[in-house]
N, C-alpha and C positions, 0 to 999 in steps of 0.2 A: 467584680462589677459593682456599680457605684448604684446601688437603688434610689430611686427616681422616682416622685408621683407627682403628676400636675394636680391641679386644685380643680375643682369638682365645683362650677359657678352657676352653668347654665342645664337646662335638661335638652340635649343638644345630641350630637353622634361623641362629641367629647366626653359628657356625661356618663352616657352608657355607652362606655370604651369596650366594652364586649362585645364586638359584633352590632352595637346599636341595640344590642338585648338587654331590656331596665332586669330580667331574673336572672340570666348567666352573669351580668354586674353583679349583680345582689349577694349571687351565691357567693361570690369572693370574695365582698367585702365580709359578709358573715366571717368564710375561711380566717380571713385578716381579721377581726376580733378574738378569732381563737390563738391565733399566732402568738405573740408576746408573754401570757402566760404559760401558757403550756410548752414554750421553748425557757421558760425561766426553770419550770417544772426540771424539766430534761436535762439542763444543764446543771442544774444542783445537785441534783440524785448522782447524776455520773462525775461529780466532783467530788462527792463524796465519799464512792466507791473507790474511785483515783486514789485520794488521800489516805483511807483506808487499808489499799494494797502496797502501800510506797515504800513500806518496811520489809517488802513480801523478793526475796534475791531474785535479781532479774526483772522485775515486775518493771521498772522505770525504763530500761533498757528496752523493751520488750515490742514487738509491732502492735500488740495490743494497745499498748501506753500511749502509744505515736497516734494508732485511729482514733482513741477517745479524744487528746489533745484539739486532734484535727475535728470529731464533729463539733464540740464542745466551742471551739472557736467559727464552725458555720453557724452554728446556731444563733450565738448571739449576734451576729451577721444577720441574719433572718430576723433575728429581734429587733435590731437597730432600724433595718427599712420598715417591718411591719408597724414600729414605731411611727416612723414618719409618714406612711400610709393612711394609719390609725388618727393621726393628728388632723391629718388632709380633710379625711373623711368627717370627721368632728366638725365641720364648718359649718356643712351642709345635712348634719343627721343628728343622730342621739347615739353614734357609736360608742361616746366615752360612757354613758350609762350600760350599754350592751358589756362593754369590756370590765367594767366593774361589777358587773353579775360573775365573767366571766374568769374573773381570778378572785375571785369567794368562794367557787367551785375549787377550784385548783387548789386554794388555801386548804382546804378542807383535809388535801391529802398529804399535807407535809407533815403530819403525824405517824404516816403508817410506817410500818418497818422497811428498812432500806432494802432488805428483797422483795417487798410488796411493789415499792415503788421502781423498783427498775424493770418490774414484769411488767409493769404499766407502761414504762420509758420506752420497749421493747414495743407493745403492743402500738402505740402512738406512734412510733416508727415505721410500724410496718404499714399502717393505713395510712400515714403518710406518702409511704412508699407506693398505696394502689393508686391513690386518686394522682400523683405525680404520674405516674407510666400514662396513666389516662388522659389528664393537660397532654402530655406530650406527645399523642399520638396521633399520628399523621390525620388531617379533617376531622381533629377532637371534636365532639359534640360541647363540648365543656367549655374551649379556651378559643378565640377565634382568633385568625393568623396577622392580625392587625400589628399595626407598631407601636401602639402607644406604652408609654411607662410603666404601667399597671400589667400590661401583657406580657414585656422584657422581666418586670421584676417575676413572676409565674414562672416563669421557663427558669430563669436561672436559679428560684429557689427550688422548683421542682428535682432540677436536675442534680445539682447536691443533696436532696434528697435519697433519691435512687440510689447514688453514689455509694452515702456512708450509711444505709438503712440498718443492715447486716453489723454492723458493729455492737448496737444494744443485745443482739442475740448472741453475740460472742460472750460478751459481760457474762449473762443468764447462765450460758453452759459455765465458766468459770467460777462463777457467786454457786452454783448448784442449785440452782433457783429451780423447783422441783416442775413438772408440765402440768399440775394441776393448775398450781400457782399462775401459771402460765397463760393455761387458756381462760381463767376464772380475767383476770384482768383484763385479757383481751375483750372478751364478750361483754365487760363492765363498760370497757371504756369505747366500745363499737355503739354500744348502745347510747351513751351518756352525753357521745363527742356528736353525735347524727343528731340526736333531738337537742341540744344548742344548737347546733345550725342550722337545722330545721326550725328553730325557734326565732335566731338572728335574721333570717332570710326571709320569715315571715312579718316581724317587724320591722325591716327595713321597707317592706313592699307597701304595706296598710299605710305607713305615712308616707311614701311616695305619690298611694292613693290620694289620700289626703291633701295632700297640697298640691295635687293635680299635675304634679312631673309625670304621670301615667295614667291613662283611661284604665279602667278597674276591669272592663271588657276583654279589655287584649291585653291584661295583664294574664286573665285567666286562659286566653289564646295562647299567648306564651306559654306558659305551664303545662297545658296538654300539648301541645308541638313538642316541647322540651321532654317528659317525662317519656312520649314514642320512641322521638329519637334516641334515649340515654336508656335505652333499655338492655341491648348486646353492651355497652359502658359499665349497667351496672351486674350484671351477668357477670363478665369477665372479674371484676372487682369481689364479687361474690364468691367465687371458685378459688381468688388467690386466698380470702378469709378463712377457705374449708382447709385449703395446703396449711398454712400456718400455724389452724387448730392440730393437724395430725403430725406438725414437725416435717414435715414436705420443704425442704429449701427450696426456693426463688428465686428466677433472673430477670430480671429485670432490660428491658432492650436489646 
């Protein structure tokens, strides 16, 4: 699929293409800030795990070789639209400053050792993988069933997602990437990935406030409607976090 974003001009039902909601917008654009980094992240690490193995008999050959190829090539996929998403959104915000916080973080970790970072790669994956099942799940609280560009690109990066999430955890069992390891990065990057977008989400809103794209009243009406409804949302998300901790595999749909 060909990623697709209209331009962002007026505060209008086009503007906040989520249902006409300026915070379930918001959350995504945040989402889309994090995107291009942390899918550069991803794709490095497992490129250099690839490279790594490629002297290893059979390793090239091998269906392992084939999944990493294939996410390795969705991802930049996800990078390229999140790109031009990212761009879109830059017209009408301060995302490119949001995004330049956002890969000073990520910079931060191209130091660690190549099994620290693929526990990470792994863990990034997997939360990928919860808030994706949740976009896509029938009357999401999350994503609403509209058709705009921004909605198509959601579902079909979610859905590649889900897809090849399971791949980074094949890596880990194969690297011997130990479960300490494991859950130590998960819990790093659960935490680290939530409060940026808690963070992007809340600076996107305050200058919406500001420049009066949204009453500050019903923005906070938004927020507690949204936080009720997304509560069995973040429950479920919650439970698949505990499975993952204990090594529990996951289906997804």
């Amino acid at each position: 699929m060909k990623a697709q974003v209209i331009a962002l001009d007026a505060p209008s039902q086009s503007f906040w293409w989520n249902g006409g909601s300026a915070l379930r917008t918001r959350i995504f654009d945040a989402l889309s800030i994090v995107g291009p980094s942390g899918e550069t992240f991803i794709v490095n690490a497992l490129s250099e795990w690839a490279k790594e193995m490629a002297d290893e008999p059979g390793f090239v050959s091998s269906k392992l070789h084939k999944e990493i190829l294939r996410l390795i090539s969705e991802e930049a996929a996800h990078q390229r639209a999140h790109d031009v998403y990212n761009k879109r959104l830059n017209g009408n915000t301060h995302a490119k400053r949001l995004e330049d916080h956002m890969e000073a973080s990520m910079q931060e970790m191209v130091g660690l050792k190549l099994s620290t970072r693929l526990a990470f790669v792994a863990a990034f994956e997997q939360l990928a993988a919860l808030h994706s099942a949740e976009i896509l799940r029938p009357g999401s609280v999350w994503l609403s069933e509209g058709n705009s560009h921004q909605a198509h690109l959601w579902r079909w990066h979610s859905r590649e997602e889900i897809a090849h999430h399971k791949v980074s955890i094949d890596v880990l069992k194969c690297y011997k990437v130990g479960h300490t390891k494991r859950i130590a990065a998960f819990v790093m990057a659960t935490i680290y990935l939530h409060l940026d977008l808690l963070y992007f989400t809340a600076s996107f809103c305050r200058a919406d406030v500001r420049a009066k794209r949204i009453n500050g009243w019903q923005l906070i009406f938004e927020t507690l409607t949204f936080t009720v409804r997304a509560i069995p949302s973040m429950l479920r998300m919650g439970w698949g976090c505990l499975n993952y901790l204990v090594g529990r595999e996951q289906k997804f749909g």
